[in-house]
C-alpha positions as CSV (number, residue, x, y, z in Angstrom):
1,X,59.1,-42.8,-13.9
2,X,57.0,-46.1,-12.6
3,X,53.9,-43.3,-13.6
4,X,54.8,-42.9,-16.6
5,X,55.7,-47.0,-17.3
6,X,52.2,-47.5,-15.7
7,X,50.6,-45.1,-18.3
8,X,52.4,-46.6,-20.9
9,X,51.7,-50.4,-20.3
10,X,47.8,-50.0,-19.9
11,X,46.4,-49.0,-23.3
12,X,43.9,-50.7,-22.9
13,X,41.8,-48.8,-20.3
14,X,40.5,-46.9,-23.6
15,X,38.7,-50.0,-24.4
16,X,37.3,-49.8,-20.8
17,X,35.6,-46.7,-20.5
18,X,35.0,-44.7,-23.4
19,X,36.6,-41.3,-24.4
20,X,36.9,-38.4,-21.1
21,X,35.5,-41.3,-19.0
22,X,38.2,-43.1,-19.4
23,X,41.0,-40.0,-19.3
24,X,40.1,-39.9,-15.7
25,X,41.1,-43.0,-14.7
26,X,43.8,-45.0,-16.5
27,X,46.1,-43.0,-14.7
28,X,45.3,-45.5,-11.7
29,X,43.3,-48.2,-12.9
30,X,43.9,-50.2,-9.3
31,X,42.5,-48.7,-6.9
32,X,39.5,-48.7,-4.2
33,X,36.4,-49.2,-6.1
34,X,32.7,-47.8,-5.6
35,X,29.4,-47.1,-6.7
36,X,29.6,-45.0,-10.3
37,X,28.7,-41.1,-9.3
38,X,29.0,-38.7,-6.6
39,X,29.1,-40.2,-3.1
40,X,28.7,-37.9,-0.3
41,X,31.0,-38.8,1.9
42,X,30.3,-36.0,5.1
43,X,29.2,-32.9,5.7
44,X,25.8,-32.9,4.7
45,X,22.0,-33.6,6.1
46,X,23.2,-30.5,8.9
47,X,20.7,-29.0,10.8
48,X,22.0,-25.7,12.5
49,X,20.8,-21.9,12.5
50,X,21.3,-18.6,10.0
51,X,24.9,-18.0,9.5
52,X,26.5,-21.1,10.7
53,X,29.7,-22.5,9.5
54,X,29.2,-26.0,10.1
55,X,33.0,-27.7,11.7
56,X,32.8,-30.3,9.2
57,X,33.6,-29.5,5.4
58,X,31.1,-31.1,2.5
59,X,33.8,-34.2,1.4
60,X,32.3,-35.7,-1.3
61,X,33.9,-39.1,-3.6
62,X,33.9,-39.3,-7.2
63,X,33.9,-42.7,-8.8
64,X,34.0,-43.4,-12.4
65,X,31.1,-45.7,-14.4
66,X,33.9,-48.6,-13.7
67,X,33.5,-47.9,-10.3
68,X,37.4,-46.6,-9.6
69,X,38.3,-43.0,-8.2
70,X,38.2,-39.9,-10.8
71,X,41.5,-38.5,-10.5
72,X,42.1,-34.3,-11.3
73,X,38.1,-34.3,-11.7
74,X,36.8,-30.8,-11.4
75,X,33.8,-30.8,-9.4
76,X,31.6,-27.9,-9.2
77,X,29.7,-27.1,-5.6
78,X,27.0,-24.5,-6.0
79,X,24.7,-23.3,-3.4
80,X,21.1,-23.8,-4.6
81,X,19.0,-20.5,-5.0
82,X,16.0,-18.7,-2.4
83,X,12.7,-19.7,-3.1
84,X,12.1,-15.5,-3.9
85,X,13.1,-12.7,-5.2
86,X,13.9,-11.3,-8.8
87,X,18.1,-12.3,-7.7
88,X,17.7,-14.6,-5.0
89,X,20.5,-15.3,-2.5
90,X,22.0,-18.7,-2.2
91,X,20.7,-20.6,0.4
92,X,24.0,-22.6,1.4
93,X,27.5,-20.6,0.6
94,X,30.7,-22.6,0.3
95,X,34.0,-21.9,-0.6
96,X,38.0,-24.0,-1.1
97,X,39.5,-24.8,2.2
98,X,42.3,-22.9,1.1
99,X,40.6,-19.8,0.2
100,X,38.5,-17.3,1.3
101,X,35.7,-15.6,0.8
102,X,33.0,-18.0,1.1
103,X,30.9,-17.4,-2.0
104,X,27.6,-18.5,-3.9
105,X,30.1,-21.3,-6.3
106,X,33.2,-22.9,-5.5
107,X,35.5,-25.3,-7.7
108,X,37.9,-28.0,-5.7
109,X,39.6,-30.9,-8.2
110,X,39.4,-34.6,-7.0
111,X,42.5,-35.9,-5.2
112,X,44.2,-39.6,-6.2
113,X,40.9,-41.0,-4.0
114,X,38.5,-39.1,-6.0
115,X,38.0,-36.6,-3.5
116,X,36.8,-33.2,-3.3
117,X,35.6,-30.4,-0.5
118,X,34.2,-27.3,0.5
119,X,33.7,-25.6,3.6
120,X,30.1,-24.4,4.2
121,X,28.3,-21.3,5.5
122,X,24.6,-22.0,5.5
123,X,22.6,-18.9,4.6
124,X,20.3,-15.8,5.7
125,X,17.0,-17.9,5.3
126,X,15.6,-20.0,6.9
127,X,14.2,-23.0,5.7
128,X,15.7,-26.2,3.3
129,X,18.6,-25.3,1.7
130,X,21.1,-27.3,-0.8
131,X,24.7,-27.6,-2.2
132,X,24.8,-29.1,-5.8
133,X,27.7,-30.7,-6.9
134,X,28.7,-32.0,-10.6
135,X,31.3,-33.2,-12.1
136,X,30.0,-32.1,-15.8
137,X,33.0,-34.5,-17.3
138,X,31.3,-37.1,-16.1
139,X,27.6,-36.5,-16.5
140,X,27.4,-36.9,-12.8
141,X,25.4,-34.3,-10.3
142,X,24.0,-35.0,-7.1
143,X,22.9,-32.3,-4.2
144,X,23.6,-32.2,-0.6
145,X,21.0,-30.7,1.5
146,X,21.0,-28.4,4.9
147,X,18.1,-27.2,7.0
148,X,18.9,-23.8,8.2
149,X,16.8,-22.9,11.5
150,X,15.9,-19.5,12.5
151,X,18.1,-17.3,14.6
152,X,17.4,-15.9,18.1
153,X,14.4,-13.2,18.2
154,X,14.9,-10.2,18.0
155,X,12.3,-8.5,17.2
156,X,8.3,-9.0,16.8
157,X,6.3,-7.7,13.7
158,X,2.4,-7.3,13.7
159,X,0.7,-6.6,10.5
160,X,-1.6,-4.8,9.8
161,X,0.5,-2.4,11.1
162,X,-2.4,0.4,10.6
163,X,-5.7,-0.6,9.3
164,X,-9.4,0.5,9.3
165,X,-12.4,-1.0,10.0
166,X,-16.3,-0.6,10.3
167,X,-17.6,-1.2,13.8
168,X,-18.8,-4.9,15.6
169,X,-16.6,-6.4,12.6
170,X,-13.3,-8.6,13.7
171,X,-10.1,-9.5,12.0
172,X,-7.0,-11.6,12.8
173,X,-3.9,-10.1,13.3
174,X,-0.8,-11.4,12.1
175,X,2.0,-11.7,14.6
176,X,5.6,-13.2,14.6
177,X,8.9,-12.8,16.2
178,X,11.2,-12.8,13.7
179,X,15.6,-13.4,14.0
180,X,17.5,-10.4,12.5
181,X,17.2,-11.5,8.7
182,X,13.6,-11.4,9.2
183,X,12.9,-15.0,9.4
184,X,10.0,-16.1,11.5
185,X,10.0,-18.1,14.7
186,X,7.4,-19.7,16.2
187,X,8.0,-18.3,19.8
188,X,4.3,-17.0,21.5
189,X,3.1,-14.1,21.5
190,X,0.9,-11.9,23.9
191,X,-2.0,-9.0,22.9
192,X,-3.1,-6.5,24.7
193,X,-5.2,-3.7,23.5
194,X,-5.4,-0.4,25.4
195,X,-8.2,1.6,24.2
196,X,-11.9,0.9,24.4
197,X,-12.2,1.2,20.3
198,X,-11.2,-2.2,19.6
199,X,-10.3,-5.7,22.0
200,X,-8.6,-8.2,20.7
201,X,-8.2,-12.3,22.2
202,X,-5.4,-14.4,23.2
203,X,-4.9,-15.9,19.8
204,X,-5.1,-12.6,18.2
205,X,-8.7,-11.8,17.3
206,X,-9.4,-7.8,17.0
207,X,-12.9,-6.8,17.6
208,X,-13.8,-3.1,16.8
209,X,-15.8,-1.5,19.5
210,X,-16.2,2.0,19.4
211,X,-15.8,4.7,16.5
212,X,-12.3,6.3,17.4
213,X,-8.3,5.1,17.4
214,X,-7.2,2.0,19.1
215,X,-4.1,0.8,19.9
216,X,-3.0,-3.0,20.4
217,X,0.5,-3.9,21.4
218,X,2.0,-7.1,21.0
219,X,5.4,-8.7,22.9
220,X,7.4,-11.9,23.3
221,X,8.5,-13.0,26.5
222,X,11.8,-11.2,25.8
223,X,10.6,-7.9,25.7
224,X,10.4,-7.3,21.9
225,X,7.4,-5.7,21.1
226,X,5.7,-4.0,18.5
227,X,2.5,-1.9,17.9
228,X,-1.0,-2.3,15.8
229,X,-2.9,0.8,15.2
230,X,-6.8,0.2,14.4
231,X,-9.5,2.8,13.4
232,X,-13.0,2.2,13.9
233,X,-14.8,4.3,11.5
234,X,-18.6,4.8,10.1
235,X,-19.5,3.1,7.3
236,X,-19.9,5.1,4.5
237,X,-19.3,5.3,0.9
238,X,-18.2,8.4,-1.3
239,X,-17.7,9.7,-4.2
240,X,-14.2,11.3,-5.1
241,X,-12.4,13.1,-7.9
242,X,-9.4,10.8,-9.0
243,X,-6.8,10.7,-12.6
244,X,-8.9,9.0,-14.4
245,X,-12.3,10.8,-13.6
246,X,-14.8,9.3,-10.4
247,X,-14.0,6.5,-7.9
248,X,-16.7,6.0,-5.7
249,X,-15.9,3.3,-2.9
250,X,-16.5,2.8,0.3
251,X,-14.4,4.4,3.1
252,X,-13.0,0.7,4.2
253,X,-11.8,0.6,0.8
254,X,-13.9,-2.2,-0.9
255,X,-16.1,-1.5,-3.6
256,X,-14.1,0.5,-5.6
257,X,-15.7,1.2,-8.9
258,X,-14.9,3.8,-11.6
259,X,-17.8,5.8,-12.9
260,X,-18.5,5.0,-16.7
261,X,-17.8,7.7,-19.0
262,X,-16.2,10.2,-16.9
263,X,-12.4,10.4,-17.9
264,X,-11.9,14.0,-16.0
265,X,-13.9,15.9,-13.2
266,X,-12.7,18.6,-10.9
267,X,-15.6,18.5,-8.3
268,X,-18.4,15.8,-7.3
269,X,-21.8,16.2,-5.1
270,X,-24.8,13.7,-4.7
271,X,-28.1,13.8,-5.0
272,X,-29.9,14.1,-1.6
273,X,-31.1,10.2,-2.7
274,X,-27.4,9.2,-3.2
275,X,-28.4,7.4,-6.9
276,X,-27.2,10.3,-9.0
277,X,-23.7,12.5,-9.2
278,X,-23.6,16.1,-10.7
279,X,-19.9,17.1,-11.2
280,X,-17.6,20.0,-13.2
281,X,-15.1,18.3,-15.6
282,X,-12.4,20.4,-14.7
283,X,-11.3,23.8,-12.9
284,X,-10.8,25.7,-16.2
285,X,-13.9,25.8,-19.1
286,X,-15.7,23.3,-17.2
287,X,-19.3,22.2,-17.6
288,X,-21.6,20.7,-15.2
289,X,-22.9,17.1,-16.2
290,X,-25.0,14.2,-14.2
291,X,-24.8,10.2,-14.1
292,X,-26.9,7.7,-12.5
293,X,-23.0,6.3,-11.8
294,X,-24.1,3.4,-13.8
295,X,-24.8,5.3,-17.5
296,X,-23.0,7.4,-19.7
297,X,-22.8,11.2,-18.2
298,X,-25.5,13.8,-19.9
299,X,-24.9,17.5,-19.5
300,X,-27.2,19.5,-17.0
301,X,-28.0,22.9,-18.9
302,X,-28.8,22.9,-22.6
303,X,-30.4,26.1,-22.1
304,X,-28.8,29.5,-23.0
305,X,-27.2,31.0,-20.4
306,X,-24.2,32.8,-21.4
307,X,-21.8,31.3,-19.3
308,X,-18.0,30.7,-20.4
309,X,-18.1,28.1,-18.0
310,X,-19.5,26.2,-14.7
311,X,-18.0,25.0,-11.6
312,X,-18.2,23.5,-8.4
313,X,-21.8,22.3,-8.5
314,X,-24.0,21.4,-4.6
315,X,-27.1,20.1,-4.1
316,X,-29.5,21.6,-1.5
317,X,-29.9,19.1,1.0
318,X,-34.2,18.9,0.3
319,X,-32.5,18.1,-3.7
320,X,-34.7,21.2,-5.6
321,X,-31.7,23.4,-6.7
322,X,-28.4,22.7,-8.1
323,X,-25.7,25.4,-6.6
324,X,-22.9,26.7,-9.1
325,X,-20.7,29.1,-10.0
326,X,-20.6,30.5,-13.2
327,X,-18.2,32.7,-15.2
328,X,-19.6,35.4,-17.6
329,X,-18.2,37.8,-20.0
330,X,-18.3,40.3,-17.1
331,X,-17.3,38.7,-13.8
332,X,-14.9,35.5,-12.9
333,X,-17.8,33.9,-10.8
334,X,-21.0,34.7,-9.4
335,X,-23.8,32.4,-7.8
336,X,-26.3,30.6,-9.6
337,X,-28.9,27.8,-9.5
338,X,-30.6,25.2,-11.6
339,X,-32.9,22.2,-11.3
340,X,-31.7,19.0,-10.8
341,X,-33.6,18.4,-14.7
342,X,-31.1,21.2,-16.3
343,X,-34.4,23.5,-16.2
344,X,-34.2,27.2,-15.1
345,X,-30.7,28.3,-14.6
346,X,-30.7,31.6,-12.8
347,X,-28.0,34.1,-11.4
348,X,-28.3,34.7,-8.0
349,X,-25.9,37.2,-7.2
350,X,-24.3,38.9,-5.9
351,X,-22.4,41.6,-7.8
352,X,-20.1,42.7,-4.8
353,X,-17.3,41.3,-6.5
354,X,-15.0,40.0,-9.5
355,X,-15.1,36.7,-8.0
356,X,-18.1,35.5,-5.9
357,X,-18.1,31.4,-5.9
358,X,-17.9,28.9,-4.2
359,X,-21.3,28.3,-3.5
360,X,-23.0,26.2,-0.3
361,X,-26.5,26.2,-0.3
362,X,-28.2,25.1,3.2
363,X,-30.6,22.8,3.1
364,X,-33.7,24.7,1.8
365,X,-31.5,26.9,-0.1
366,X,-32.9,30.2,1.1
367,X,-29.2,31.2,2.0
368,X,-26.0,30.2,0.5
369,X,-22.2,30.0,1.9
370,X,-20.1,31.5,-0.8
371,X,-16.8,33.0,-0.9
372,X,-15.7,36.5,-2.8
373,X,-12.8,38.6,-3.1
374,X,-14.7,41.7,-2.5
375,X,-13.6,42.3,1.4
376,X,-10.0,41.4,0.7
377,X,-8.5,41.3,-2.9
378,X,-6.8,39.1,-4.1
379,X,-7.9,37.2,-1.1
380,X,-11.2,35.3,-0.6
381,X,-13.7,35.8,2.3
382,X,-16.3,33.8,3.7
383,X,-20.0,35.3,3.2
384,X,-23.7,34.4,3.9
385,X,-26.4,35.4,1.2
386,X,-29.8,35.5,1.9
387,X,-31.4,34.3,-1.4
388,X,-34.8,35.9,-1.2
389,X,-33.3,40.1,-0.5
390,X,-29.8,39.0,-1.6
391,X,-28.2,40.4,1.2
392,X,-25.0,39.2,2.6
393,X,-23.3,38.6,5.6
394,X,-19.4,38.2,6.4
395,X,-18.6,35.2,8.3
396,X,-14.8,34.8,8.0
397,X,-11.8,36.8,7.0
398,X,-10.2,33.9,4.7
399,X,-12.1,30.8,3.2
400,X,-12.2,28.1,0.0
401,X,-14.9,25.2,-0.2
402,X,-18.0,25.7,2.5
403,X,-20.3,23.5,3.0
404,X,-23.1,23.1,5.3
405,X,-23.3,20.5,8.1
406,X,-26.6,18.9,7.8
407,X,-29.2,20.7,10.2
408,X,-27.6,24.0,9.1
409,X,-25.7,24.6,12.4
410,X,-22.2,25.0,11.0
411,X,-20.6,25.9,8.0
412,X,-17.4,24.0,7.4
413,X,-14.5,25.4,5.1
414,X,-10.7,25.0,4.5
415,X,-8.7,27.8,5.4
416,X,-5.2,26.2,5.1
417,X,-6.5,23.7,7.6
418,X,-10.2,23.0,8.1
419,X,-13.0,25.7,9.9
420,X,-16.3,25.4,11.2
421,X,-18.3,28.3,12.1
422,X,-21.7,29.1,12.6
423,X,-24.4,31.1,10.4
424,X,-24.6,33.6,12.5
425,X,-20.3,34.2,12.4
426,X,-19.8,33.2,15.5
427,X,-18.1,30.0,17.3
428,X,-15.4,29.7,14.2
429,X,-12.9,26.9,15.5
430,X,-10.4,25.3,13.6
431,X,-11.2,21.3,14.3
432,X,-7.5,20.1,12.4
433,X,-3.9,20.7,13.8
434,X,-2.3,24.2,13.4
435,X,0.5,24.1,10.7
436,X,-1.3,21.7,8.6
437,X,-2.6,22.6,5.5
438,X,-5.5,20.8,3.8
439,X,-6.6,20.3,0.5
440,X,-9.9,22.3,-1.0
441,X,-13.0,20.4,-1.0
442,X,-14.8,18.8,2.2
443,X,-17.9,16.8,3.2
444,X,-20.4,16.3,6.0
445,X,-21.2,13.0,6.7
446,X,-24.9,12.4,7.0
447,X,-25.2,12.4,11.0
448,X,-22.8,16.0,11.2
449,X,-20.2,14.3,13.4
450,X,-17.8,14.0,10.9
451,X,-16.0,15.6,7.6
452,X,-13.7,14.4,5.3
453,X,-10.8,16.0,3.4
454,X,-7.8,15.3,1.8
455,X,-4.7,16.3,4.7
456,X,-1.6,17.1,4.4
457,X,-0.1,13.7,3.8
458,X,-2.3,13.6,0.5
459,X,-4.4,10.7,2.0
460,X,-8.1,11.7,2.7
461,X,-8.8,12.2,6.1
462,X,-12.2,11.8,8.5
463,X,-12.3,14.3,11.2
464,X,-14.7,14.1,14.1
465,X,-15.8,17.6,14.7
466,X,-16.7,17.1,18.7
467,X,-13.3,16.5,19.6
468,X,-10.8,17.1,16.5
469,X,-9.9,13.6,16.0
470,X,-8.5,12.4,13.1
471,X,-8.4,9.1,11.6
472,X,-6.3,9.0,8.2
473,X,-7.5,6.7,5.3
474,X,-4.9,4.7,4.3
475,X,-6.0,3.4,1.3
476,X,-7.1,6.6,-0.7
477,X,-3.9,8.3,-2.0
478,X,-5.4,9.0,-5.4
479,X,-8.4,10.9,-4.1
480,X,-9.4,14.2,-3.9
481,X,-12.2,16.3,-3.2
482,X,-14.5,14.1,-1.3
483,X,-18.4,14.0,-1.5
484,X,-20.0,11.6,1.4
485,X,-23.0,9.7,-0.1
486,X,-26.6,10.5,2.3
């Protein structure tokens, strides 16, 4: 009842504070006084690790613009968002004393002192974090603020974690031991490298050595420890089928340009001067056509030939013929040639077979590598025509896409995986893992120690003939069908 009396007696407190200010208040206009706003009272400006549930609750005190305590205020505590992320976490969680979970938002009401609280679980990340609390009644809002600190390591975390790179060149690595939400620490960290492709410094500094696989390892004093994986590889550059037409780019993956003009090709060969690309633009009706890589794409043959269509076009390696298969009224595919100007397209032969293709010229061209049905329908076989008599050799039992090694001493070819073998048939070796089948269409690089193809994993591959390594390229998953540039 004295309540009530009090309520009654003290009108005027309306004339005090105006409208919801002053419905917060008359109900105790005596009282302990203090600044207007939100004063945080404890709880706050903590400094503890991930996870943490700090013993002391956020207490905050509300005080009215006269400066007395907001009674039955509601005051809103929200943990203040992650820097990242398209629905970042909270960065503080709190949550009523009297209730549980502990959440992102939490509502308490002020007692007769003006007070309000939340208990407090700081976050997954580390870094500052924040609670903002309002009392939106009032107009008032003020934040208190947390730094969360790492957790204990548990793991460390190199990147790159697989990379390439051309030989004598050096990169830093980036290494960190990181708590269990990934967070990093700043704990040191050792490097050691184990093979004599690559070294690497105290402070991280790689240095390729020698062409091949290299393998650096990386550890805290706890034990953690993770693993790098660097391949030294030529420099080169290629050309390569893609979606969209031609990428070439070198095989580090920089220089990355689309050839103008070309919106589809199936296969792709240089020039033995590397300035000028002849290609097929597709597997089915395809034509042959040439670009400078920097003009618009001409076709080769504007003579008459007959031919329902061309594919799979190879320079000779001394750049006086253009090798092709064409498809005629009367057979699938046979050989033929023309000049790198479009001039004199001729069939070569041979006639064994509904489907004779494929065509590898050496370097001279006086014989070609080319593959036919006719020892093993519906199967293909590897054969070796002399140009000049036209007679022809059997090399292998099963092949797609030869191509001569420059020198002439082997004939590479894909055969589920990839084949070398010599001109004479003898010495055939697979050089990639049994069981794994490889894409058609391979290359030579311009020394002969190494091809490329696509692999299984539908990245391209470089494969070092003298001892079967293989060294995946990471960054060529659209590629396909490989031509080295000389």
């Amino acid at each position: 009842m004295a309540t009530v009396k009090t309520r009654r007696r003290t009108p005027r407190c309306f004339a005090i504070v105006v409208g919801v200010l002053a419905s917060a208040t008359c109900d105790n206009p005596v009282g302990p006084t203090g600044p207007p706003g939100i004063t945080i009272v404890a709880g706050a400006d903590v400094v503890d690790s991930i996870d943490a549930r700090p013993a002391q609750a956020l207490l905050v005190e509300v005080h009215t613009i006269a400066g007395v305590p907001a009674r039955r205020a509601v005051v809103r505590f929200a943990g203040l968002p992650t820097a990242s992320g398209p629905n970042p976490q909270t960065t503080v969680r709190v949550g009523r004393i009297d209730q549980q979970p502990i959440e992102p938002l939490a509502v308490d009401t002020t007692d007769g002192s003006g007070r309000a609280s939340v208990v407090v679980a700081l976050g997954a990340v580390a870094g500052p974090g924040g609670v903002e609390v309002t009392v939106a009644e009032l107009g008032f809002a003020d934040t208190a603020k947390y730094t969360i600190n790492p957790g204990k390591g548990v793991s460390v975390v190199s990147e790159p974690a697989d990379t390439v790179v051309y030989q004598s060149r050096s990169f830093t690595l980036r290494a960190s031991v990181e708590d269990r939400y990934g967070n990093w620490r700043p704990d040191p960290v050792t490097f050691v490298a184990d093979s004599a492709s690559a070294s690497v410094s105290t402070a991280g500094t790689v240095t390729s050595e020698a062409l091949g696989r290299a393998r650096l390892r990386i550890g805290d004093a706890a034990g953690h420890a993770d693993t790098t994986w660097v391949s030294v590889i030529p420099e080169g550059t290629i050309a390569a089928t893609s979606p969209t037409g031609i990428v070439i780019v070198d095989l580090d993956g920089s220089n990355r340009r689309n050839v103008p003009g070309v919106a589809a090709a199936a296969w792709v060969d240089w020039n033995p001067a590397g300035d000028t690309v002849v290609f097929a633009s597709g597997d089915d009706e395809s034509w042959l056509y040439v670009t400078n890589t920097t003009g618009p794409p001409r076709r080769l043959i504007t003579d008459s030939t007959g031919l329902l269509s061309e594919y799979r076009p190879q320079y000779s390696r001394d750049g006086q013929w253009i090798y092709f298969s064409g498809h005629s009224y009367t057979r699938y595919q046979a050989v033929w040639r023309v000049r790198p100007n479009g001039s004199s397209p001729e069939f070569i032969g041979p006639v064994s077979g509904d489907n004779d293709g494929e065509v590898a010229p050496s370097s001279d061209g006086a014989r070609a590598a080319y593959v036919t049905n006719s020892c093993c329908y519906p199967d293909l076989g590897l054969f070796l025509m002399h140009v000049a008599t036209g007679v022809a050799d059997s090399l292998a039992p099963g092949a797609f896409s030869p191509r001569w090694s420059p020198g002439d001493s082997l004939i590479g070819f894909i055969f589920r995986g990839v084949f070398v073998v010599r001109p004479d048939g003898q010495g055939v070796r697979q050089i990639t893992p049994l069981g794994a089948n490889y894409y058609q269409g391979l290359d030579w690089s311009p020394t002969g120690e190494w091809m490329i193809a696509r692999g299984p994993s539908g990245h391209l591959e470089l494969i070092r003939v003298a001892d079967r390594l293989a060294i995946t390229l990471p960054y060529f998953t659209d590629l396909d069908r490989p031509a080295w540039r000389p």
